[in-house]
C-alpha positions in Angstrom: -45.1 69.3 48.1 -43.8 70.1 44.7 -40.9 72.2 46.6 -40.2 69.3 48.4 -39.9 66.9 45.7 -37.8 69.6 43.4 -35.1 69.6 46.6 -35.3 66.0 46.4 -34.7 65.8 42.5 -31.7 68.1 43.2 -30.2 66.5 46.2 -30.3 63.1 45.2 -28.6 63.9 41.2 -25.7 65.5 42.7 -25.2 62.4 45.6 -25.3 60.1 42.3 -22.7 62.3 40.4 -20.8 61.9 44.1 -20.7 58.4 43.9 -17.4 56.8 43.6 -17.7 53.4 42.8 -20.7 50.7 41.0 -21.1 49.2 44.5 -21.7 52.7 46.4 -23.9 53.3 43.2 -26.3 50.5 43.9 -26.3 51.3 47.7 -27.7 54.7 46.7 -29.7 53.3 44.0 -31.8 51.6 46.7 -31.5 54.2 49.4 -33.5 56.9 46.6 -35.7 54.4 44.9 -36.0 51.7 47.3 -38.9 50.7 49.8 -37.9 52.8 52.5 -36.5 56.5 50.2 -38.4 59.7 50.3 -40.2 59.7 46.9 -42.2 56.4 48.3 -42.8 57.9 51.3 -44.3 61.3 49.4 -46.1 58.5 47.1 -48.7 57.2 50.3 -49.4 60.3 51.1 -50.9 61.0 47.6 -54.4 59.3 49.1 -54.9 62.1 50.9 -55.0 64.7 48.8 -57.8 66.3 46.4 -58.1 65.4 42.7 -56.4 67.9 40.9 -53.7 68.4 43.8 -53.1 64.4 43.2 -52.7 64.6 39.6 -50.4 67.1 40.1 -47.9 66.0 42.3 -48.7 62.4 41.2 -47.0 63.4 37.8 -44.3 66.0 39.1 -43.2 62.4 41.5 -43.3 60.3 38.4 -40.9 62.7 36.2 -38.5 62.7 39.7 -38.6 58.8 39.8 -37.7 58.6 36.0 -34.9 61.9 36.4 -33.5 59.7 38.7 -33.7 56.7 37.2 -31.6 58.0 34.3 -29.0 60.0 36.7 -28.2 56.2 38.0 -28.3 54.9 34.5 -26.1 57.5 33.1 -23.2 57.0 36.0 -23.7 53.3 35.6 -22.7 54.0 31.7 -19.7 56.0 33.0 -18.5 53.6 35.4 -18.9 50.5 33.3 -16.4 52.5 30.2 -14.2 53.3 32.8 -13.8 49.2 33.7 -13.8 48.6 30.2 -11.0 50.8 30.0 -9.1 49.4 33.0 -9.1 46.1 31.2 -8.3 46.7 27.9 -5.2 48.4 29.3 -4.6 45.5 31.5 -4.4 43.0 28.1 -3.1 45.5 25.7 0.1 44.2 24.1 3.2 46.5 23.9 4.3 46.3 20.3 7.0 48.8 20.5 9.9 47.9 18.5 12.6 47.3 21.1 15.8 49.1 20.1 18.3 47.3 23.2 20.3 43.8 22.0 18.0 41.1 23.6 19.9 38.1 24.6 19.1 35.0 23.0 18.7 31.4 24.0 20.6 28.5 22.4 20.7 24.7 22.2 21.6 22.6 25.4 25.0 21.6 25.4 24.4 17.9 24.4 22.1 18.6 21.5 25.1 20.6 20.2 27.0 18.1 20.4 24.8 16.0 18.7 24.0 18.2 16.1 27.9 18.5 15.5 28.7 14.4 15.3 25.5 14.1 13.0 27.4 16.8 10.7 30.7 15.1 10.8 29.4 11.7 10.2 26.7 13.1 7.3 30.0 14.4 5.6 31.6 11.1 6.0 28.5 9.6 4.0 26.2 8.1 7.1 22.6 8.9 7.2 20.7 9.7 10.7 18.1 7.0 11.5 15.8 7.3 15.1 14.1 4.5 16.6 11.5 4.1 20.1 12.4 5.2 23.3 10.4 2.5 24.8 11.1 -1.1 22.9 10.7 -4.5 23.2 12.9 -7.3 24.5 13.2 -8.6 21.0 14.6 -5.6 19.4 16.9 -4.5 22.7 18.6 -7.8 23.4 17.2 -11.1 21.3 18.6 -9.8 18.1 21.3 -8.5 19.2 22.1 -12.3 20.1 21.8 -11.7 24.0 19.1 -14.4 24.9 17.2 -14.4 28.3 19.6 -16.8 29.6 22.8 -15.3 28.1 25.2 -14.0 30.5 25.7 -10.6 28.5 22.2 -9.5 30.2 24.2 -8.6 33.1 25.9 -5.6 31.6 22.7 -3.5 31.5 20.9 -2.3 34.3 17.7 -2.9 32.3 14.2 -0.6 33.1 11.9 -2.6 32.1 8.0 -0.9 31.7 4.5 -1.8 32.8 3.2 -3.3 29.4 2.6 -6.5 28.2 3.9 -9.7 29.4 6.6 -8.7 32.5 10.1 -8.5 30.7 9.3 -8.2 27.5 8.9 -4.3 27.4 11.6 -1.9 28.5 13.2 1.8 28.1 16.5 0.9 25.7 19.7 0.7 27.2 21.4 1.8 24.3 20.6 2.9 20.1 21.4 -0.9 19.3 17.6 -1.5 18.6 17.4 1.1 15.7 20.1 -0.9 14.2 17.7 -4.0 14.6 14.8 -2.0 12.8 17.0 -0.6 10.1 18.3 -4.0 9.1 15.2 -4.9 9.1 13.6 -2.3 6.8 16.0 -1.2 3.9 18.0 -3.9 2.0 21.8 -3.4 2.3 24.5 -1.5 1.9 23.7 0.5 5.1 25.5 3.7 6.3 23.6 5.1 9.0 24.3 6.5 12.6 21.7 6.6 15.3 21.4 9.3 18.0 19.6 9.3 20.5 18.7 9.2 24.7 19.1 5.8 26.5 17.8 4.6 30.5 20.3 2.3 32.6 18.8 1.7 36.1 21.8 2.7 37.9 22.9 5.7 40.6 24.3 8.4 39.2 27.4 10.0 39.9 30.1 12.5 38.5 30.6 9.4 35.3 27.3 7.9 35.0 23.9 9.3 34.1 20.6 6.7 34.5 19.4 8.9 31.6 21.9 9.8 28.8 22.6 10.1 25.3 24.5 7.8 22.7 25.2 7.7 19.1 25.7 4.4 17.6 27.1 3.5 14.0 26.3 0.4 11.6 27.7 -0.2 8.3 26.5 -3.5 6.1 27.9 -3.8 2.7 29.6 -6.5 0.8 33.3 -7.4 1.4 33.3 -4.9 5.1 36.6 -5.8 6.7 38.2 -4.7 10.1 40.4 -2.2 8.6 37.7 -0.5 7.0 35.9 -0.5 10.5 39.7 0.9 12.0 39.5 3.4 9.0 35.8 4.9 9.6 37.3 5.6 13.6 40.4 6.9 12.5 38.8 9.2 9.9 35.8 10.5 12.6 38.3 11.3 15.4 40.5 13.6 13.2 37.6 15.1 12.1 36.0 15.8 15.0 39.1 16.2 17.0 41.5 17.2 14.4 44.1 16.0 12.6 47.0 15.9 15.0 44.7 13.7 17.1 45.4 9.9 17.0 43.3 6.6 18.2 43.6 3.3 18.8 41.8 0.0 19.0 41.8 -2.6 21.9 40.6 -6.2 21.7 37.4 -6.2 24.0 33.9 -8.5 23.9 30.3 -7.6 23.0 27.7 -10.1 22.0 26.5 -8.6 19.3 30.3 -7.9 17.7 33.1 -10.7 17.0 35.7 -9.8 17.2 34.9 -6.7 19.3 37.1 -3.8 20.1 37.1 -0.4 22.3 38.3 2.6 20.5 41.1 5.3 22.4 41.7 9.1 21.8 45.6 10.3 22.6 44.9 13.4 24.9 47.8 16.3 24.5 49.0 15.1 27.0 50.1 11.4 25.8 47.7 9.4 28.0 44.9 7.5 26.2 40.9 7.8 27.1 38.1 5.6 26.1 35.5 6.6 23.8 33.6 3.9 23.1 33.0 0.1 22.0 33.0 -1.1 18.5 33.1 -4.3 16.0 32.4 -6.3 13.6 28.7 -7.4 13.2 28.1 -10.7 14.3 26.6 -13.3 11.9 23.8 -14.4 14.3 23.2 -10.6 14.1 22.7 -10.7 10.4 20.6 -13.6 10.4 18.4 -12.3 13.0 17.3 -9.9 10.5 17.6 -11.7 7.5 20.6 -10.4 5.6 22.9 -13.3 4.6 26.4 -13.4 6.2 28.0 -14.9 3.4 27.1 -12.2 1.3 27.3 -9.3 3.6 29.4 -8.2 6.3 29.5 -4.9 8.7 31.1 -3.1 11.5 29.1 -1.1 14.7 30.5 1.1 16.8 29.0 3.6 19.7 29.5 5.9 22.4 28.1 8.2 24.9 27.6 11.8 23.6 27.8 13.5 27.1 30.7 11.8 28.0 32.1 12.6 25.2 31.5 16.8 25.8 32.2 16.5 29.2 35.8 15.1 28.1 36.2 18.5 25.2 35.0 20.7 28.1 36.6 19.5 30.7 33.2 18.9 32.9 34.4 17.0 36.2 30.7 16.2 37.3 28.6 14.8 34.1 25.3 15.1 36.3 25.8 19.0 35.7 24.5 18.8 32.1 20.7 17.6 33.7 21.0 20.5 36.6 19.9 23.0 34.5 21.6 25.5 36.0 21.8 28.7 33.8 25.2 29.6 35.2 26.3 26.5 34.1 24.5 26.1 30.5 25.3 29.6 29.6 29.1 28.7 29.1 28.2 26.7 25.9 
């Protein structure tokens, strides 16, 4: 018997040193040690031996079933370091300084160009002022002296949200509204330019965008004329375009300017393109807010910021700027 059980101590440590895998490890776990393996078997037959002979083998089985007990242990500990392993070199992070030239993103196209009218208006004196995405009718249209009723409604295709009584909440049309709040907040003079992404509920095409960007100006101070308004667009087209570039004014209408006017650049090659609308601030404007118009007068002027690269870059199709196609952004 105590042959039998030293070939079975022997046989059964070097199938566990065999074993491949955790899984193939339990299966042999259970096949040594289980209900059904040899030692258990050896173990019912211990009734039928003598005293001493029982003692005997009774303690040679024990010290098998312990042997083998820490054989399985001990390639449990190997396999379990060995997944450890695996995993730590799955999430180990390569810190090696990399010596090649990696290639670096860089701003979209239109925040460029924002970034660059915000600099040449800064320089001209303006500050930057941001308002709400999402305003109210008030802001967007009643101080701007464009009532419910008022014909002017119909020159913006107006989104208007799910929030608070219908019509009275809606995505901006355009930066007028931070005018509105600026007015509103500081105490003139005001230099300020305001930047920023407007919705139109229209279809887009190669021209038109139902989400796009504009920058907008407003200047209140005492004794603000049209010529000073004529000045400020003469002075921000040679400085963004450069000197040899010249502009012009043409009589136009806005509610919220009188009189109104839309501003021209002269391309090389003579013709003239539109930038953008402009004006004098009108008095019902100024009252809206509470700023006197006898005392103070203003100009406002705006226009769209990716019209306005797709015109330096000669972009045929405007809608190109939201495909973000890498090909295409990569150019800029």
């Amino acid at each position: 018997m105590s042959d039998d059980l030293d070939r079975i101590r022997a046989d059964s440590i070097e199938r566990i040193q065999s074993a491949r895998d955790g899984a193939e490890l339990d299966d042999l776990g259970r096949a040594l040690l289980g209900k059904k393996s040899p030692l258990v078997a050896i173990r019912r037959t211990l009734g039928d031996l003598d005293g001493d002979e029982r003692k005997v083998v009774g303690r040679a089985l024990n010290e098998v079933t312990e042997a083998l007990k820490a054989a399985l242990d001990q390639r449990r500990a190997v396999f379990a370091e060995a997944e450890r392993a695996a995993s730590l070199a799955g999430e180990r992070l390569d810190l090696t300084e990399r010596t090649d030239r990696l290639r670096l993103g860089h701003l979209h196209p239109i925040t460029q160009t924002r970034d660059r009218l915000e600099d040449v208006f800064t320089g001209m004196g303006f500050t930057v002022a941001e308002g709400p995405e999402v305003e109210s009718d008030w802001y967007a249209f009643e101080a701007l002296n464009i009532p419910a009723a008022h014909p002017a409604r119909s020159m913006w295709d107006t989104l208007y949200v799910e929030l608070g009584e219908p019509g009275t909440t809606l995505l901006r049309p355009h930066t007028s509204p931070v005018q509105i709040r600026l007015m509103e907040s500081q105490e003139p003079p005001l230099y300020s330019v305001m930047p920023g992404r407007v919705y139109r509920n229209e279809t887009t095409d190669a021209t038109h965008l139902a989400v796009f960007h504009q920058i907008e100006g407003l200047v209140v101070d005492r004794g603000i004329t049209f010529g000073d308004l004529s000045g400020t667009i003469d002075a921000f087209t040679k400085a963004y375009f450069g000197a040899d570039v010249e502009s012009r004014l043409r009589p136009s209408y806005f509610p919220f300017t009188e009189p109104s006017a839309e501003f021209d650049v002269q391309r090389s090659d003579g013709s003239w393109l539109e930038l953008g609308g402009c004006g004098m601030v009108h008095p019902e404007v100024l009252e809206a807010v509470g700023i006197d118009p006898e005392a103070w007068t203003g100009f406002a002027f705006g226009f769209g910021i990716d019209r306005l690269d797709s015109v330096l870059n000669g972009i045929d199709d405007i809608r190109e700027y939201q495909r973000n196609d890498i090909r295409f952004l990569n150019q800029f």
